[in-house]
N, C-alpha and C positions, 0 to 999 in steps of 0.2 A: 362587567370587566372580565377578560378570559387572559389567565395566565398561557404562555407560548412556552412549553416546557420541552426538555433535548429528550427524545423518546428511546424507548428501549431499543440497543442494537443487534446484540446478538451475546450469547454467555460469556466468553473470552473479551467482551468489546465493552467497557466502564467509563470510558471520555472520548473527548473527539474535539478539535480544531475546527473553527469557525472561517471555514475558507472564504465567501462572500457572501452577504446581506444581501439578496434578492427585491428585498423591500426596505424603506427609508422609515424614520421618524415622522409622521404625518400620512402615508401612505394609506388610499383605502382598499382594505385585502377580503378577499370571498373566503367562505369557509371550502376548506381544505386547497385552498393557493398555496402555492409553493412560498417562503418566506425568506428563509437561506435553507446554504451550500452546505454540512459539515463535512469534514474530510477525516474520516477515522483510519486506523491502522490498516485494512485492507480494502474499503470502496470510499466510493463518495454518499453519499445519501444527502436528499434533499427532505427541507422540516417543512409541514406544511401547517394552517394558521385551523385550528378548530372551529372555530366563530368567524363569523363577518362582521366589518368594524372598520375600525383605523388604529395604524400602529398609533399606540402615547408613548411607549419608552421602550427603545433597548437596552438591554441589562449589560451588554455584551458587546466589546470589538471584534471586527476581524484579527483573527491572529491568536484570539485567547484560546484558550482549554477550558472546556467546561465539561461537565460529570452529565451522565444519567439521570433524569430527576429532576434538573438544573432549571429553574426560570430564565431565562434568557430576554425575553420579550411582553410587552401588556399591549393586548387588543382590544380596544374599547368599543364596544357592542356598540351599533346606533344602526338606525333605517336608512342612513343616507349622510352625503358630507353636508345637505343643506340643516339635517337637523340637526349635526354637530356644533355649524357655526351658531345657528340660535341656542345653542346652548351656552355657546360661547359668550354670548353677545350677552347673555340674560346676567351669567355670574361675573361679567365684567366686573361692574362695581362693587359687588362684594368680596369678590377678590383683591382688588385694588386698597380696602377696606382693611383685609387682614393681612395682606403684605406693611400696609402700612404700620400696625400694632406688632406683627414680628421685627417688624424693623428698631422701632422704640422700645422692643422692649429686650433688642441686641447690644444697644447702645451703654446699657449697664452693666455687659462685660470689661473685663480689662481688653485692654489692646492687646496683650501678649498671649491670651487664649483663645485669641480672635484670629490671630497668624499664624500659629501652630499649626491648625488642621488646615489651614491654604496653605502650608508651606508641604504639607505632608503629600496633598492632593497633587500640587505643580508637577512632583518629581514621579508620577505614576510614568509619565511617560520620558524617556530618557531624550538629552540633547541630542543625539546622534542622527533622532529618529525611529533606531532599531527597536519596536515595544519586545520587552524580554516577557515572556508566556512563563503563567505564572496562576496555580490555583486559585478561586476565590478566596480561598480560608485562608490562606500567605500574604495574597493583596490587603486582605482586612487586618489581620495582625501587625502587616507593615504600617499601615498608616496609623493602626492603635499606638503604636511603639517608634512613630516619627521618622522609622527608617527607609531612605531610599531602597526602592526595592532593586533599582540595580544596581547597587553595590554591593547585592546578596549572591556568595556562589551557589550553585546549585547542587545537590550530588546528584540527583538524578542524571545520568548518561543523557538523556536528550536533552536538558537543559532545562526542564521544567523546576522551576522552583517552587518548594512546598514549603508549608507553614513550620517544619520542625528545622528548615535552612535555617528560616529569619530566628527562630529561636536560637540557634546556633551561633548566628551571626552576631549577636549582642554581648554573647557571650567570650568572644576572641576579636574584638574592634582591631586589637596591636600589629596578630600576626597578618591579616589580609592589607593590611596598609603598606608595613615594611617592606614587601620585594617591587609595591611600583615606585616607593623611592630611589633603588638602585637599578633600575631600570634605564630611570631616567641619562645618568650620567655615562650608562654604557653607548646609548644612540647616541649620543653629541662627540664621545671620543674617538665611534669611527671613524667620522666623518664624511661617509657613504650617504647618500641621497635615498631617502624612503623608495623604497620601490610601488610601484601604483597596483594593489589588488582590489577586488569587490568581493563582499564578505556577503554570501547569503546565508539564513536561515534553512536549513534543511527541512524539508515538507515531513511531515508528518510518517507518510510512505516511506520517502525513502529511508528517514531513521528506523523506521520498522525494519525494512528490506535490511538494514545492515544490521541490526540486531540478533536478528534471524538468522543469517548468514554466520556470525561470527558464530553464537548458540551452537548451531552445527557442527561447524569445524572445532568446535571447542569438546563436543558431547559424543563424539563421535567417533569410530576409529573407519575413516575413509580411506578407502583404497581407487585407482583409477586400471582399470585395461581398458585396449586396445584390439581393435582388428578393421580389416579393411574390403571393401564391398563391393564385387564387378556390377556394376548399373547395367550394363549392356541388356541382358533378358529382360529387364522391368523397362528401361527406357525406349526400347524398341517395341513393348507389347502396348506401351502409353501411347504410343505413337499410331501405335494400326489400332485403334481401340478408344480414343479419348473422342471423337465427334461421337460415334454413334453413343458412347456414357453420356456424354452430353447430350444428345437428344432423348434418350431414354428418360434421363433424369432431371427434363425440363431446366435442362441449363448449367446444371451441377459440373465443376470441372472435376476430371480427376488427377488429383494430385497424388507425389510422395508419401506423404503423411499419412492417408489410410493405409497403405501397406505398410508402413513403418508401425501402425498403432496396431492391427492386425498379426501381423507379427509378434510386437510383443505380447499381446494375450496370450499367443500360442505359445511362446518362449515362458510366459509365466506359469500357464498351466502344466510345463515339463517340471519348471525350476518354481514349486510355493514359494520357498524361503524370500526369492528375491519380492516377492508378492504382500510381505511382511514387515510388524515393526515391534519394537518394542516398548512393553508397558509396564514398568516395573520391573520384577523377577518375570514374567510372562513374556511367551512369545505369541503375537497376535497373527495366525495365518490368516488374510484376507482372503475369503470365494466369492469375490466380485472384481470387476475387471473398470473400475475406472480411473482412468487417464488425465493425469492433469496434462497440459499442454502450453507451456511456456509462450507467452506474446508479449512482445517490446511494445512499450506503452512511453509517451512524454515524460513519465513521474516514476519511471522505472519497471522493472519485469513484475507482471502478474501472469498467473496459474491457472485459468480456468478450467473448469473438469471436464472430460464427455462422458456421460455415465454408458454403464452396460455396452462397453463396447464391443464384448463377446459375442451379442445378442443381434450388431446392428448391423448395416450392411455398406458396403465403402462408400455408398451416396449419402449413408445417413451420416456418416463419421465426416466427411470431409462436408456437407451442410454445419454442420455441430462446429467446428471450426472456424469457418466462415466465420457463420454466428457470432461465438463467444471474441471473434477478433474486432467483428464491428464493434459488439457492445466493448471489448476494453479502450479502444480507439474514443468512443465517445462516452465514456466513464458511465455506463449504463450496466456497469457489472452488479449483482446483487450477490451478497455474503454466502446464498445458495448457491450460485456458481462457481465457488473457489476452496469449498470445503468438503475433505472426504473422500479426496484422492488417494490412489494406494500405488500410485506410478506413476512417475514422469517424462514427457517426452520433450528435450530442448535443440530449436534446431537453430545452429548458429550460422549454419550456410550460407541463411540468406544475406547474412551482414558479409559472406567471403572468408568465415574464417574455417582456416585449411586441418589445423585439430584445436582441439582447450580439454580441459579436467573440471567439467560441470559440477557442482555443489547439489547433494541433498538436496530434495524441496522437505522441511518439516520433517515430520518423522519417520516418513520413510525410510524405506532401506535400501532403495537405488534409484538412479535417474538414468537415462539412455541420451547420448548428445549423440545429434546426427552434423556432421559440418560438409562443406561447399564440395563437389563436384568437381573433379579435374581430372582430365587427361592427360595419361603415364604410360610408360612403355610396359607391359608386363609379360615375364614367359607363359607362351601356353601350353608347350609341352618342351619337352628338352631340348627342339630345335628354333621356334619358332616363335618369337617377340611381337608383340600388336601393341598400337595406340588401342584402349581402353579407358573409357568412363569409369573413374574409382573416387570411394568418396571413405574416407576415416568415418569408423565411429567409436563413440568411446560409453563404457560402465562404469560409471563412481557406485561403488558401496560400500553401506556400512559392515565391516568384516567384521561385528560383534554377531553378525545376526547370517551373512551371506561367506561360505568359504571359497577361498580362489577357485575352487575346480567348479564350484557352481557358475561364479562371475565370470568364467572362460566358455563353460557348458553353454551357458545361457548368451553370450555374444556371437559365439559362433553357429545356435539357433537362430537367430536373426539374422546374420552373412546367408547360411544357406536358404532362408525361405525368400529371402528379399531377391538373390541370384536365381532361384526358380520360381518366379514368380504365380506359375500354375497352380501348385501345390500349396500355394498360400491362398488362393483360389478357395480350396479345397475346404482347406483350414477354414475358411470364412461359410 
């Protein structure tokens, strides 16, 4: 027999959501098969089975929370499914044997401690439907202590109930009752017709993502500027210059994005501080240049990194993208790919939007939003008005760590290397 235990995931990473069972109860699995899905705070990873066997039991639904360590599944070791059944076949009757004498020798309990623990088990999973996620240790205590476990609130923010709830909850039966009694008689004296919503469960991600997010704005003293970027020299050198990158570069397009991520290197190695974060009383200058790079994903924005982007050359940056965009695309991102960025680039453009006030990634000290492309009348010199390609970009930072004249210094490095694009050339 080989226990199927939730494996280490990373130092920051202590549980994970059971996104789907890969394999069934009776299933026969190869050692190292995939088995299930978990869905942790920032990837997906998949469990795979140590032994070869057949699943006997899972420990575990989709949808729970399980820890680290956590048995989840029993794989029962055999050579084959035909010598499982003659096993089967062999302990039939003695099985049958001692079902029968558990049975007789149930029959000498009262009836009233016979229904307790089935009445305890019924209510694990609620009428609704909705299974409310909920630690082992909380589920066990619940059913120790006969309480539905979904009539336990949770304090945890995402909804997870722990075992010090249910302790809680025994202890104040009065106050969680009282306000759905007056509830009641507020809906009836409208009169108003329920309105029809669907109530999802929020995935795991995205309770992270907003955690995160709030974290930030809450720990942070964020500031946003503003400046605005003639395309024309970069868009017109893309233009006499992107086949032959792509033949050189075996297919490689050349995009935006490595000039924009190029740039900021240059811009960071003017301006450390933006380059920086804080640890403590400490301020941490980074002298390393990687780039997170912001990708809309189904289950919301993820970050993956391109490392050394000082070192690399715009085929390898704009490959590195690609990349990291397939793998968020088919959830093949791994924990090494999303950690240990020291800058961010978000580009809202492609969604068409015209500006925004980008948030922090993590502890950062700035993020650069690049947004959509449009054609404006501009002066070119005191007489002389042109349609022009301009595109907003914007600097959120944190002004503990970055002063205005840096986050104006450092935007308008980027305006001008993006508008001479040769020189950024150079820089590279």
């Amino acid at each position: 027999m080989a226990e199927v235990k939730v494996p280490e995931l990373a130092e920051s990473i202590t549980e994970g959501t059971i996104a789907s069972w890969l394999k069934q109860k009776g299933d026969q699995v190869e050692k190292g098969e995939n088995i299930l899905e978990l869905e942790t705070d920032k990837v997906n990873v998949e469990v795979i089975s140590e032994e070869a066997g057949v699943i006997t039991e899972l420990k575990a639904e989709e949808g729970d929370t399980v820890e680290v360590g956590q048995v989840i599944a029993i794989v029962e070791e055999s050579g084959g499914s035909g010598g499982a059944s003659e096993k089967s076949d062999a302990d039939s009757g003695k099985e049958e044997e001692d079902d029968k004498e558990e049975k007789d020798s149930k029959e000498s309990e009262s009836s009233s401690e016979q229904k307790e623990p089935e009445k305890a088990e019924a209510k694990e999973e609620p009428s609704n439907g909705e299974r409310i996620v909920a630690t082992p240790s909380a589920r066990r205590l619940a059913r120790e202590k006969g309480i539905d476990i979904n009539d336990i609130n949770a304090s945890d923010p995402r909804g997870l109930v722990r075992s010090q709830d249910v302790e809680n909850h025994g202890k104040q039966p009065e106050k969680s009752a009282a306000p759905k009694k007056q509830e009641q008689p507020q809906k009836q004296d409208s009169g108003k017709p329920d309105k029809p919503v669907v109530r999802e469960k929020m995935s795991r991600r995205r309770q992270t993502i907003a955690k995160r997010l709030l974290e930030v704005s809450q720990n942070t003293a964020m500031l946003t500027t503003f400046n605005e970027v003639d395309m024309t020299n970069l868009m017109e050198l893309r233009k006499r210059k992107k086949e032959q990158f792509q033949e050189r570069h075996d297919g490689t397009r050349l995009g935006f994005m490595s000039f924009f991520t190029k740039a900021s290197v240059a811009a960071l190695r003017k301006y450390p501080a933006v380059n920086a974060e804080i640890d403590g009383e400490d301020l941490v200058l980074k002298q390393f240049y990687d780039i997170g790079v912001a990708v809309s994903t189904d289950e919301g924005l993820v970050v993956p990194v391109v490392r050394d982007c000082d070192r690399k050359t715009f085929a390898d940056i704009e490959n590195d993208i690609v990349d990291m965009a397939k793998k968020a695309q088919n959830k093949k991102l791994g924990l090494d790919d999303m950690t240990g960025g020291s800058f961010t680039i978000t580009n809202g453009g492609v969604f068409g939007s015209l500006m925004s006030t980008p948030i922090i990634n993590g502890t950062q000290a700035a993020i650069l939003g690049m947004h959509t492309i449009q054609k404006r009348p501009v002066a070119v010199d005191d007489e002389t008005m042109e349609i022009r390609p301009m595109m907003y970009i914007a600097l959120s930072y944190d002004h503990r760590v970055i002063d205005g004249k840096e986050a104006v210094g450092f935007l308008k490095t980027i305006k001008d290397l993006v508008e001479n694009p040769e020189d950024l050339l150079l820089e590279g």
